[in-house]
C-alpha positions in Angstrom: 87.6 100.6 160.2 89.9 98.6 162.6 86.9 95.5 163.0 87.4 95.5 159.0 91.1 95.4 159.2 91.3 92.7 162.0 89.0 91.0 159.1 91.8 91.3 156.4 94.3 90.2 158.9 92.9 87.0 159.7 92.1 86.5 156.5 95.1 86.9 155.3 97.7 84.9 158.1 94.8 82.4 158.2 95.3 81.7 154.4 99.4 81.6 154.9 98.9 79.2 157.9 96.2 76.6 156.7 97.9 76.4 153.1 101.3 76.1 154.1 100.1 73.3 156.9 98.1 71.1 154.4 101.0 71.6 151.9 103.6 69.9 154.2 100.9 67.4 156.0 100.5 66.3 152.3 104.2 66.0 152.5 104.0 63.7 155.4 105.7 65.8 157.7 103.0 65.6 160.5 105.0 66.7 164.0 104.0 70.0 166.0 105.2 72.6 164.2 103.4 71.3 161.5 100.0 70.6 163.1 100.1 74.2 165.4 100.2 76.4 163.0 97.4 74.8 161.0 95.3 74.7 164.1 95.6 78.3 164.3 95.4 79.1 160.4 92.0 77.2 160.4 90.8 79.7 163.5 91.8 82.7 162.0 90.1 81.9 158.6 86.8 80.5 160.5 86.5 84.4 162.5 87.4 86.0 159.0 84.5 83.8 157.6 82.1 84.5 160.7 83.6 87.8 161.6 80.1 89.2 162.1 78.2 86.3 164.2 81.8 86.5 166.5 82.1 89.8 167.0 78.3 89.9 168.3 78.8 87.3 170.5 81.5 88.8 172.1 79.6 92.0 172.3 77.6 90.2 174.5 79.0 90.9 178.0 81.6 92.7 179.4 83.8 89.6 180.3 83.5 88.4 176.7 84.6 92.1 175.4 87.6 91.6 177.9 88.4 88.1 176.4 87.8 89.4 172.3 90.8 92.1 173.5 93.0 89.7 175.2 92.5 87.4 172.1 93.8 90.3 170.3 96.2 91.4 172.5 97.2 88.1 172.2 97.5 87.7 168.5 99.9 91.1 167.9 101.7 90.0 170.7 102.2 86.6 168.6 103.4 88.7 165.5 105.7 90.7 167.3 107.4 87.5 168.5 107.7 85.9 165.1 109.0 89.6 163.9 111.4 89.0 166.9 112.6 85.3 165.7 113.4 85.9 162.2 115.7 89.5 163.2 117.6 86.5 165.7 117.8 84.3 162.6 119.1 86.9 160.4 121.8 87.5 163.7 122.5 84.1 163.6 123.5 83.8 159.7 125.8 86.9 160.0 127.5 85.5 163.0 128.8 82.0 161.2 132.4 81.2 161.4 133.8 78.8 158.9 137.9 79.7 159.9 137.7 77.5 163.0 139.4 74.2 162.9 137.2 71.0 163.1 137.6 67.5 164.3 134.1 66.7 162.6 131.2 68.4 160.2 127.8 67.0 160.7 125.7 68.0 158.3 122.0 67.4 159.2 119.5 66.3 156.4 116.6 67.8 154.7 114.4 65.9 152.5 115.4 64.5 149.2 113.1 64.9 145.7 113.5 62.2 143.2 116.2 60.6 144.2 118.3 64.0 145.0 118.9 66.2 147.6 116.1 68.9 148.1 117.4 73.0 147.0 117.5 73.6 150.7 119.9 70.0 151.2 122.0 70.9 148.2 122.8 74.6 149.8 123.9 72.3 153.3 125.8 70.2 150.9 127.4 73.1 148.8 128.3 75.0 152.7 129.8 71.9 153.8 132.0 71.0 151.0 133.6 74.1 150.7 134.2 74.3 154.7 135.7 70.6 154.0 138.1 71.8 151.4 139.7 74.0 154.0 139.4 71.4 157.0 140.6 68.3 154.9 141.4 66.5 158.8 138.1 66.6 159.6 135.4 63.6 159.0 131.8 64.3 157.1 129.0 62.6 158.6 126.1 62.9 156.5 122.8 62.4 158.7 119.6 61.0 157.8 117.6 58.3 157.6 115.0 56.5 155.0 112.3 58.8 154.1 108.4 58.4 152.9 108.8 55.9 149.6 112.0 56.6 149.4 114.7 53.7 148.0 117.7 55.7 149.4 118.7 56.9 152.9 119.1 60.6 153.1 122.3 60.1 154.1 123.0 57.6 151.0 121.9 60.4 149.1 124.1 63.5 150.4 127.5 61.6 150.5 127.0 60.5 146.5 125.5 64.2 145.8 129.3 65.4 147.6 131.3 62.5 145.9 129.8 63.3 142.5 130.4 67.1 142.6 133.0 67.6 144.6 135.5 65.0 144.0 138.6 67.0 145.0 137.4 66.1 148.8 139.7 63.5 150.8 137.8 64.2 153.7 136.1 60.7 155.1 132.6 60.2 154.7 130.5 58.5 157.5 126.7 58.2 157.1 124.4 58.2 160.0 121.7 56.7 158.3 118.8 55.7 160.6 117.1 59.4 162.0 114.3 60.8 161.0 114.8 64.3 163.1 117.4 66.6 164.3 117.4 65.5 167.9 118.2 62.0 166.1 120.6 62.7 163.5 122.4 64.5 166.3 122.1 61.4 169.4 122.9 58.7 166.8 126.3 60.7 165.6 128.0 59.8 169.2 128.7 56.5 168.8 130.0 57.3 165.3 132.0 60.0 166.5 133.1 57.7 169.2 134.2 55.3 167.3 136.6 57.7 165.4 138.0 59.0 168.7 136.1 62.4 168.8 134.8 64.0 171.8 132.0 65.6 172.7 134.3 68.3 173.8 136.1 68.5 170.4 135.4 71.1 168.3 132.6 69.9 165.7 131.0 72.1 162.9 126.6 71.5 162.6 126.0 72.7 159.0 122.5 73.5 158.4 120.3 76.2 156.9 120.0 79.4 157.8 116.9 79.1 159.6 117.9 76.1 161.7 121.0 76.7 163.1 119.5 78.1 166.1 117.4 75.3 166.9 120.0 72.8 166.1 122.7 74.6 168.2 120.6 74.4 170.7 119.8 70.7 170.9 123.2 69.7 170.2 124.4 71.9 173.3 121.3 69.5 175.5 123.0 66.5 174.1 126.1 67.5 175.8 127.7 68.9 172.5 130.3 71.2 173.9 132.2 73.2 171.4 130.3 73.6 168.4 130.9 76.0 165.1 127.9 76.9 163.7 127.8 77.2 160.3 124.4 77.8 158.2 123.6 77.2 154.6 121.2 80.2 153.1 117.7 79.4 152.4 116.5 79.3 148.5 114.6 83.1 148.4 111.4 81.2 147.6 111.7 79.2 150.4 112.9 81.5 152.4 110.0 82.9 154.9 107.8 79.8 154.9 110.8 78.2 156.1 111.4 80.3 158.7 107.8 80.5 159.6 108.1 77.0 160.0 110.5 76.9 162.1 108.9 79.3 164.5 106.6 76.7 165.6 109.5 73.9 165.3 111.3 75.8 167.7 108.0 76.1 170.2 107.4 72.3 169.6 111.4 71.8 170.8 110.6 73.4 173.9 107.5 71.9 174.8 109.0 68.4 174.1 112.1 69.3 176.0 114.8 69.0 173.4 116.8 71.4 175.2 
């Protein structure tokens, strides 16, 4: 009964994996934490596929029955520690603070679709504006750069997207638009904060979705970001757990590639 349910299992996680990899490799967004988890979906769905010719191979000897447990081990182990990182991502949305003062909101990108900002943008957008109508002193700087056939900058995007629906907002508008990730949209804010007399030591709100804000807090505090209020934008509910998922492996790929 268990071989059948290990079966169903990586059937099933394979599916999630490989799907949700093709879907954003279509989308052009080839970087590790897009590529790892498709790797490992196409694995799992291959030993659903083959269960039986695997299985007796690894029957074969007793060192490859101890490898088919540690592989096993191995892969529980794995779903425990993505059980683990969304219950820290669910912390970290309960633990925002949007009463602190701020010399600066950065308010890091996320794709735009026709022309406008993506579901998951506009909720970055929506969390920022209304943290902006109660920091009026503090400057916006929207982040992002030119995306796949796009004609606009991200960034061109989310400060007409604020203008246009919040036009109550005196705040000033800065656009960093030439990065194409969050360890850029976060480097090429310094000069622009420099330039407006803001420190890395001043406090500065990161808006960002839910999922992110971790990550993001995180490479901000390696760029030497010292006094940051962390502030995250909920995830559309149908976006919601791929996202996160997502960002599992993003938040591997950060570590690997040293971006904090």
């Amino acid at each position: 009964m268990h071989h059948k349910l290990k079966r169903i299992l990586s059937f099933i996680f394979g599916l999630i994996l490989t799907i949700d990899g093709i879907w954003l490799t279509l989308l052009k967004k080839m970087h590790l934490g897009t590529i790892l988890p498709l790797i490992i979906g196409l694995i799992l769905l291959c030993y659903a596929f083959f269960f039986n010719t695997i299985y007796q191979w690894f029957q074969q000897t007793n060192y490859k029955i101890r490898v088919y447990k540690f592989l096993w081990t191995g892969f529980f182990l794995w779903l425990f520690s993505v059980a683990t990182f969304f219950v820290f991502i669910q912390h970290s949305i309960n633990s925002n603070d949007s009463n602190k003062p701020s010399k600066a909101i950065l308010v890091l990108g996320s794709g735009i679709e026709n022309g406008k900002p993506s579901p998951t943008l506009k909720n970055r957008l929506d969390t920022a504006a209304q943290y902006a109508k109660d920091h009026p002193q503090a400057i916006i700087i929207m982040t992002g750069g030119l995306g796949f056939k796009a004609q606009r900058t991200e960034a061109e995007v989310m400060a007409q997207y604020v203008k246009e629906q919040y036009p109550e907002l005196h705040n000033l508008i800065k656009l960093e638009d030439k990065s194409t990730s969050t360890e850029l949209n976060l480097a090429n804010s310094h000069p622009i904060l420099q330039a407006s007399n803001i420190q890395l030591t001043d406090p500065i709100t990161i808006i960002t979705s839910d999922f992110h804000s971790m990550r993001a807090k995180a490479i901000a505090e390696h760029q030497g970001y010292q006094n940051i209020i962390n502030l995250s934008a909920p995830t559309p509910l149908y976006l919601r757990y791929n996202s996160w998922l997502r960002e599992y492996f993003a938040y591997l790929s950060g570590f690997i590639l040293s971006e904090y």
